[in-house]
N, C-alpha and C positions, 0 to 999 in steps of 0.2 A: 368886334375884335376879341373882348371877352369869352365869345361863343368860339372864337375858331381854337383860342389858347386852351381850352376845355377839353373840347375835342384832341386836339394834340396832346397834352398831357392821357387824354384819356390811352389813346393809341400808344404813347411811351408805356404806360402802367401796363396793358395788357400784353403788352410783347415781353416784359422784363416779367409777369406771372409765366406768360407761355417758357420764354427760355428756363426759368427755373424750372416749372416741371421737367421739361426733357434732360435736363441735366440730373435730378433725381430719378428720373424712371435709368436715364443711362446707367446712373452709378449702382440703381439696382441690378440691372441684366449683366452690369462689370461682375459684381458683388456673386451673383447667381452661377454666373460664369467658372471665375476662380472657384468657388466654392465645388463646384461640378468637376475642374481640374483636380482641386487635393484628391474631392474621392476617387478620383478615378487612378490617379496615383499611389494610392491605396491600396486598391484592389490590385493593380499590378503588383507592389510589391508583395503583397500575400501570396499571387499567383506565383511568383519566381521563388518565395519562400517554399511554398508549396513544390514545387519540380525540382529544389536544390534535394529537400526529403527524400523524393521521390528517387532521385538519379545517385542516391547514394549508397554505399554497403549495405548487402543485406545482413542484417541484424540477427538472424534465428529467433525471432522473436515473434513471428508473423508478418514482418512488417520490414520494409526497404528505411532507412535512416542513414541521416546523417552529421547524428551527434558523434565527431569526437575528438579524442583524447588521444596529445601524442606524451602517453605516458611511457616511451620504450624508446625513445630517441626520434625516430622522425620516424617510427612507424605510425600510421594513423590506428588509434583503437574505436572500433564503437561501443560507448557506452550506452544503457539502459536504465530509465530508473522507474519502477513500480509502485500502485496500492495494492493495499491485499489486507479483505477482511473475508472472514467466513467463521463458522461452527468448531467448535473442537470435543471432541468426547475421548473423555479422558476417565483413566483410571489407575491406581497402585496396588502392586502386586507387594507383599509384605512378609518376614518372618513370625513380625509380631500382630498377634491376632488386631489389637486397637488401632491397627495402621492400614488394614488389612481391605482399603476399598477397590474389592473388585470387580462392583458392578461398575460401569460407568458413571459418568455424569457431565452431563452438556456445560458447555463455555463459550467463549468469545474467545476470535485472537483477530487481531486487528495490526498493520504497519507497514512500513516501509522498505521498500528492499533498490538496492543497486548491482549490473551486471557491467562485467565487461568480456568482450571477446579475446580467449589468449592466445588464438594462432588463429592466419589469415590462411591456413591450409586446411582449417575444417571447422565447422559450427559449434566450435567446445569453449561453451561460457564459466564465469565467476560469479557469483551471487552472492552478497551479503546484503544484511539490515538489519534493524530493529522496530521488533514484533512485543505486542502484550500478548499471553497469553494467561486463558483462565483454565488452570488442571485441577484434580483434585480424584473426590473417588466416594463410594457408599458400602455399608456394609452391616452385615449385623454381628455380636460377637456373644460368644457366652459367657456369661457371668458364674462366680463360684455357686450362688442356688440354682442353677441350674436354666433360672430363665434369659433368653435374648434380649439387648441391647440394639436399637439402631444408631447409627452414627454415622456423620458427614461431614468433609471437611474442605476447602477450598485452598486451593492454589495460585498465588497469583505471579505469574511470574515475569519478567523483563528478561526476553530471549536474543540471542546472538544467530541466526542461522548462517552457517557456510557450507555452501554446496556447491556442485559443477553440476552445472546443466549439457546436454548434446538434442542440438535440435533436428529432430528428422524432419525435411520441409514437405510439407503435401502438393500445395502449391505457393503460390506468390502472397497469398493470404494466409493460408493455414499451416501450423506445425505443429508435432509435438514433441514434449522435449523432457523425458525423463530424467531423473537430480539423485545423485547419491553425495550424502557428506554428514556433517553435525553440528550440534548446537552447542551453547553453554550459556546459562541460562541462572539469575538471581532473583531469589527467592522475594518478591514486596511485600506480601501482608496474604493476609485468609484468616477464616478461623475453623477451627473443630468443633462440630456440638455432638453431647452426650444427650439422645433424647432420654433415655431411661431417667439418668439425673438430674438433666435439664442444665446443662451444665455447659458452659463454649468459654474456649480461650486460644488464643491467637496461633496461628499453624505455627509459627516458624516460632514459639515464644522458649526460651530456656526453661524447658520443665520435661518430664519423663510422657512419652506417647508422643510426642512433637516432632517436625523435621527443620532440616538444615537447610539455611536457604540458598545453598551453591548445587548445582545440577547439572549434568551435561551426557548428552549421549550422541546415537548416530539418527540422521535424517534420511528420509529417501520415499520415492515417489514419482509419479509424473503429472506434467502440465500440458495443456492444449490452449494454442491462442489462436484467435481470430482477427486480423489486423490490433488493434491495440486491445481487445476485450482479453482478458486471460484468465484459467479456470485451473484448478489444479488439486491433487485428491491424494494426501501424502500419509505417512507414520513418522512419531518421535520416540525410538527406542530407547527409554532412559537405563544410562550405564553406570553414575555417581549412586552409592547409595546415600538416601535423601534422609534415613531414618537416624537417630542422636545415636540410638545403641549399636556399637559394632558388631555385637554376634547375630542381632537380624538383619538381613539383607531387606533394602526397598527400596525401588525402582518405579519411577513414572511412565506409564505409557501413554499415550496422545495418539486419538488418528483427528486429523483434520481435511478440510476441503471448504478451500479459499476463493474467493472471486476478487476480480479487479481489473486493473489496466498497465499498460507500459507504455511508456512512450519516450 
């Protein structure tokens, strides 16, 4: 009697292990399953995001988008927004000899910029942002004995650029899109050193040889984009003069050439 109740207890025990496993192996392949679902609903919605970009205005920018902005009443605008870092070589042309750097001298300009499109009857964009750039200039100057001085001084400035772009489309990828407009641009910090003296004090400081840190002139140039990659190779004609004293005129000029993206 004891042997058969053994036995059948045995049999309840093993079938009540067997059902639990299958119930966790189920609730895994349940588990595996849903799991398999999200991503795969995922990937759809990226794909539809993807062809909504795709099927929308083209942008002049390389690139089909469909970012936008009903900033004109219910017209749709497309907007664009940019990196942009590259090289700047820059220099100042001067009345006053101590200001006077006309060799160049290599910098940074590094920011951000936003487009938008202003008529839906031709690829004629808007472009503004905020850029750092680094200007400045070198030079040597004579002294009353007669002997040279070298001197160098940096520029650092926090720029405004506004420009119109027009994009000529090569194809569905490619365009180019030359920019005519200007900047206006404040002066942060630099300094000038005297090597002869050994001598540096801050570009923009209240003292005589110094500049003002307000600046603005015209922009212009052109750009080439490859779907979102963009490259661009421009000049900054400075028109404020930057120097303290009125009877010398001083102007900064900047050529630069930027790389980045839009998107």
């Amino acid at each position: 009697m004891q042997v058969a109740l053994h036995k059948d207890l045995k049999e309840k025990t093993n079938f009540i292990l067997y059902y639990s496993r299958l119930t966790v192996s189920s609730q895994k392949k349940f588990n595996t399953i849903e799991m398999k679902n999200k991503i795969i609903m995922i990937c759809l919605c990226l794909l539809a995001l993807t062809g909504a970009r795709a099927e929308g205005k083209y942008s002049g920018m390389g690139q089909k988008t469909s970012n936008h902005s009903k900033l004109f009443g219910e017209r749709d605008v497309p907007v664009y927004f940019g990196l942009r870092i590259g090289p700047a070589f820059a220099f100042v042309n001067s009345d006053d000899p101590m200001l006077n750097g006309g060799s160049m001298k290599t910098g940074l300009s590094f920011g951000g910029v936003v487009g938008l499109q202003l008529t839906d009857a031709a690829p004629v964009f808007a472009e503004s942002g905020l850029t750092f750039v680094q200007k400045g200039g070198r030079g040597y100057v004579t002294m009353t004995d007669g002997s040279r001085a070298k001197f160098t001084f940096n520029l650092g400035y926090l720029q405004l650029p506004i420009v119109i772009k027009y994009s000529v489309e090569m194809d569905e990828h490619m365009s180019f899109q030359p920019f005519l407009g200007g900047y206006l641009a404040l002066g942060l910090g630099g300094k000038i050193r005297n090597f002869k003296d050994k001598n540096a004090y801050g570009s923009f400081d209240n003292v005589d040889h110094s500049f003002r840190r307000f600046d603005a002139g015209l922009r212009f140039g052109c750009g080439f984009s490859f779907d979102l990659a963009y490259v661009e190779l421009g000049y900054d004609f400075g028109l404020a003069n930057i120097g303290r004293d009125d009877f010398d005129v001083t102007h900064n000029g900047c050529l630069f050439l930027n790389l980045g993206v839009n998107f």
